[in-house]
Biopython code that builds the backbone (N, CA, C, O; Angstrom):
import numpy as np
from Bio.PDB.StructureBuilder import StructureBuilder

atoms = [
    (1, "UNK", "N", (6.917, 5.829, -4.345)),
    (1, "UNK", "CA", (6.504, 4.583, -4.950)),
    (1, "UNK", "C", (6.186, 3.541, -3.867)),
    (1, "UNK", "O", (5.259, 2.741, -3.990)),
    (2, "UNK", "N", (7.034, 3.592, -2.755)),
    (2, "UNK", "CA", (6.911, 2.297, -2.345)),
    (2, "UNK", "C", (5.528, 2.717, -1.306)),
    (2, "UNK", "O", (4.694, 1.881, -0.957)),
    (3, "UNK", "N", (5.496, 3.994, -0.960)),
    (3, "UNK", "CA", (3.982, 4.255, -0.140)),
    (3, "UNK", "C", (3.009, 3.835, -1.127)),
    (3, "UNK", "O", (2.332, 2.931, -0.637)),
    (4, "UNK", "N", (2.670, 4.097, -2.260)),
    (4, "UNK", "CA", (1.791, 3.963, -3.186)),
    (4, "UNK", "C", (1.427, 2.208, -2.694)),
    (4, "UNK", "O", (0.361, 1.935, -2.143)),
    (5, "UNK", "N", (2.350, 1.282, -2.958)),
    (5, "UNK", "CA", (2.329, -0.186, -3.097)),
    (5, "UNK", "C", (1.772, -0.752, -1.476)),
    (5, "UNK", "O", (1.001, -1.689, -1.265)),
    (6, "UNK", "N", (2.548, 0.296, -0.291)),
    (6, "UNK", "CA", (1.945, 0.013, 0.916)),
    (6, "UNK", "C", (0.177, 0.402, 0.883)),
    (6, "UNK", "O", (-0.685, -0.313, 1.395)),
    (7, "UNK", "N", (-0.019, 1.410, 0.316)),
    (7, "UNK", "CA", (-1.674, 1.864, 0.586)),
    (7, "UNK", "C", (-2.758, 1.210, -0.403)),
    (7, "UNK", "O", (-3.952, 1.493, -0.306)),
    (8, "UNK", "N", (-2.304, 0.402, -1.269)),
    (8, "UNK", "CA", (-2.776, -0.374, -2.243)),
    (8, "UNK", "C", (-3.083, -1.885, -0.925)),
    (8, "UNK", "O", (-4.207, -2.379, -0.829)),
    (9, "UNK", "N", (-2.266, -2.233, -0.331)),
    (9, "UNK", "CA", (-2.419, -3.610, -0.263)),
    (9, "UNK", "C", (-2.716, -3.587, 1.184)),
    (9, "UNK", "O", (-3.055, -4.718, 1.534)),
    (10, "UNK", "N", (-2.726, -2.343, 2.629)),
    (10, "UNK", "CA", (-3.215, -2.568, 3.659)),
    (10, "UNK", "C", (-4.095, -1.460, 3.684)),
    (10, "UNK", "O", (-4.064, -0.461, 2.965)),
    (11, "UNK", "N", (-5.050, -1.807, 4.784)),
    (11, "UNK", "CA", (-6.045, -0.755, 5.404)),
    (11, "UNK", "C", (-5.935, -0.173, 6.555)),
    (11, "UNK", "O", (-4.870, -0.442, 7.111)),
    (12, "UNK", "N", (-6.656, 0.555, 7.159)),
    (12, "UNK", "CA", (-7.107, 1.249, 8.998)),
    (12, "UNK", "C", (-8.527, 1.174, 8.522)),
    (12, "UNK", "O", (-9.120, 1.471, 7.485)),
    (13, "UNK", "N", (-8.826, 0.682, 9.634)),
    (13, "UNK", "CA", (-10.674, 1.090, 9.801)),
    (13, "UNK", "C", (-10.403, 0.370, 10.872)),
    (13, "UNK", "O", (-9.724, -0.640, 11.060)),
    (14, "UNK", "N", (-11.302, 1.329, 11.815)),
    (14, "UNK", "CA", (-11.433, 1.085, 13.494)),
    (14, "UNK", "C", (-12.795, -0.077, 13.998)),
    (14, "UNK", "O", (-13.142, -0.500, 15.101)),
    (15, "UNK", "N", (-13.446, -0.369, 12.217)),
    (15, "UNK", "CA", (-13.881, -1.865, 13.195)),
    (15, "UNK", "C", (-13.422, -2.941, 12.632)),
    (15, "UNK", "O", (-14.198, -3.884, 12.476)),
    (16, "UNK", "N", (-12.281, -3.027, 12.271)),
    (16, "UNK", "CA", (-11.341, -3.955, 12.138)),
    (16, "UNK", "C", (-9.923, -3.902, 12.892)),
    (16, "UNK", "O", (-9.078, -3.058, 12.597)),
    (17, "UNK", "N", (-9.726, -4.900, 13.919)),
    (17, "UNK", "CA", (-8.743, -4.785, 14.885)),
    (17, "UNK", "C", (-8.244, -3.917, 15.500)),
    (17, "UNK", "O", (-7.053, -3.827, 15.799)),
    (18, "UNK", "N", (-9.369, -2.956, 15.833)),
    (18, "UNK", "CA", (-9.170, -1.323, 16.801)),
    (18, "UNK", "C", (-9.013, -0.585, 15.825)),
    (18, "UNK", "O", (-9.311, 0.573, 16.120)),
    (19, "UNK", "N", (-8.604, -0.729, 14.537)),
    (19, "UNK", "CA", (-8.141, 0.282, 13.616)),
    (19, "UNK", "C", (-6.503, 0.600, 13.691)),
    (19, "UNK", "O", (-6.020, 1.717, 13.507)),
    (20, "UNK", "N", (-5.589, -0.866, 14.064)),
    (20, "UNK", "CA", (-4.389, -1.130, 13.421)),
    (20, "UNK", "C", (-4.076, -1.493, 12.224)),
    (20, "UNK", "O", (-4.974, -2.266, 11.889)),
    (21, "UNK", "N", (-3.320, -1.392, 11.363)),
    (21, "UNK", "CA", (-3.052, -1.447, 10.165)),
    (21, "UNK", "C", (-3.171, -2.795, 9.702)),
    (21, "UNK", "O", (-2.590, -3.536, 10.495)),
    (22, "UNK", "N", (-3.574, -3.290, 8.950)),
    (22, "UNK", "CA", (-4.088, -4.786, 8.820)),
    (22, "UNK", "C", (-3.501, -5.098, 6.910)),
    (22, "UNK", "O", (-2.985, -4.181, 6.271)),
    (23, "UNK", "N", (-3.672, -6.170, 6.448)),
    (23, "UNK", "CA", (-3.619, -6.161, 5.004)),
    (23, "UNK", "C", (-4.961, -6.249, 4.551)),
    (23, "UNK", "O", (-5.914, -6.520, 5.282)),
    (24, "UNK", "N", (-5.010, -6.059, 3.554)),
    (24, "UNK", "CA", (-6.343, -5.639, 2.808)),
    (24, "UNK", "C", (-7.414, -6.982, 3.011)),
    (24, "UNK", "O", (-6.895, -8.088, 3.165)),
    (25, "UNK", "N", (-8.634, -6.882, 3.009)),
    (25, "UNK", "CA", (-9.260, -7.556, 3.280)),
    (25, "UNK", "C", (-9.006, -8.910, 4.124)),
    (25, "UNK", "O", (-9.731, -9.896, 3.990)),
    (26, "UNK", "N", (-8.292, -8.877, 4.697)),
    (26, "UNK", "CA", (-7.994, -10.127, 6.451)),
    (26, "UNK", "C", (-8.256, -9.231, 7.195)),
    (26, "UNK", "O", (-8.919, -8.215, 6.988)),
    (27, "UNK", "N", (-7.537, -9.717, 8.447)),
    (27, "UNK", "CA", (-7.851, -9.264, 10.172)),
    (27, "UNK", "C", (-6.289, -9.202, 10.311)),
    (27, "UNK", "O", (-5.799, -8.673, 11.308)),
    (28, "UNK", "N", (-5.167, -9.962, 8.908)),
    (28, "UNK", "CA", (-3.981, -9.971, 9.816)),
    (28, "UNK", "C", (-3.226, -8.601, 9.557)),
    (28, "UNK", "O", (-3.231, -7.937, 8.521)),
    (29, "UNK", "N", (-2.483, -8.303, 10.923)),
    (29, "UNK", "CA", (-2.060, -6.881, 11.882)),
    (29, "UNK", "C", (-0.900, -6.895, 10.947)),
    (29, "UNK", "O", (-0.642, -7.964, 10.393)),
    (30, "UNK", "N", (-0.121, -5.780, 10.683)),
    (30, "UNK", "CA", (0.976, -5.918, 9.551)),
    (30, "UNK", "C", (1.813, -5.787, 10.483)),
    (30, "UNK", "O", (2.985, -5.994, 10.168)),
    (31, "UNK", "N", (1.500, -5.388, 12.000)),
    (31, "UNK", "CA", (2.756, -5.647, 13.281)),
    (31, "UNK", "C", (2.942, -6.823, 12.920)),
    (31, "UNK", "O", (4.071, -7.092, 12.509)),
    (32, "UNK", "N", (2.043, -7.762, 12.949)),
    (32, "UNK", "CA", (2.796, -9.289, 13.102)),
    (32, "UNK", "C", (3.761, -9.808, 11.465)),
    (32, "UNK", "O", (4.737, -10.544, 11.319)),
    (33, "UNK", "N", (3.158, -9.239, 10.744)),
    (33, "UNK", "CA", (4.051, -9.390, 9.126)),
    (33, "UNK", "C", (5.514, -9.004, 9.624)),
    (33, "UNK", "O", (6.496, -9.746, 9.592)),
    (34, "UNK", "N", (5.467, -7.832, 10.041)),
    (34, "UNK", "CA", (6.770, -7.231, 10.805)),
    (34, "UNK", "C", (7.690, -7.816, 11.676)),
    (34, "UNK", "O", (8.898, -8.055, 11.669)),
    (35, "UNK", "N", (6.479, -8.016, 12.638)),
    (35, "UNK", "CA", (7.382, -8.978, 13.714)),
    (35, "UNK", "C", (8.217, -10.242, 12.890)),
    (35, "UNK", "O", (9.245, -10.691, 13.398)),
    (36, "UNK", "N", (7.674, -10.814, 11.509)),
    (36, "UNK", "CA", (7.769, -12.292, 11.527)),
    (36, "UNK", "C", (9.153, -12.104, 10.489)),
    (36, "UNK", "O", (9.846, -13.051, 10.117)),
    (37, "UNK", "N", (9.370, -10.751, 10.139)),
    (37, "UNK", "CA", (10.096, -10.981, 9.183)),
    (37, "UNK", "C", (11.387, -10.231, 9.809)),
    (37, "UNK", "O", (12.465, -10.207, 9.217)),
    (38, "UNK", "N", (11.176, -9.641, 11.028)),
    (38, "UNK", "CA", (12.658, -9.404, 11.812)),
    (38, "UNK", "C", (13.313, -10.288, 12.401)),
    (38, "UNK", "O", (14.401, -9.943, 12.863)),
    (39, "UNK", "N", (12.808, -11.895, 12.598)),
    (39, "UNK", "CA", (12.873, -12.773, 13.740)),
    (39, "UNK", "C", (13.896, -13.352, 12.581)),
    (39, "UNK", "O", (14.548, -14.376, 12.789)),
]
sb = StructureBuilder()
sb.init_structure("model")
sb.init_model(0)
sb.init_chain("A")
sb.init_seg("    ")
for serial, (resi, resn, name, xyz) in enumerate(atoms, 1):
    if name == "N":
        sb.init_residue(resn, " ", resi, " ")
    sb.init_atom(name, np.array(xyz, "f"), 0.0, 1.0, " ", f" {name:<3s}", serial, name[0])
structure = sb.get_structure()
């Protein structure tokens, strides 16, 4: 379930930010979602 809800709401495509994992239609990197919510 919870993969289902991750592949719904981010992407990869390599001409969007090298092809790091991003949220769906932005540029923002879900590293930084990550980063912001361990701090």
């Amino acid at each position: 379930m919870f993969q289902d809800n991750l592949s719904k709401r981010t992407e990869i495509n390599p001409r969007i930010m090298v092809g790091k994992p991003v949220i769906k239609g932005t540029r923002i990197p879900v590293e930084i979602i990550l980063q912001k919510l361990a701090q």
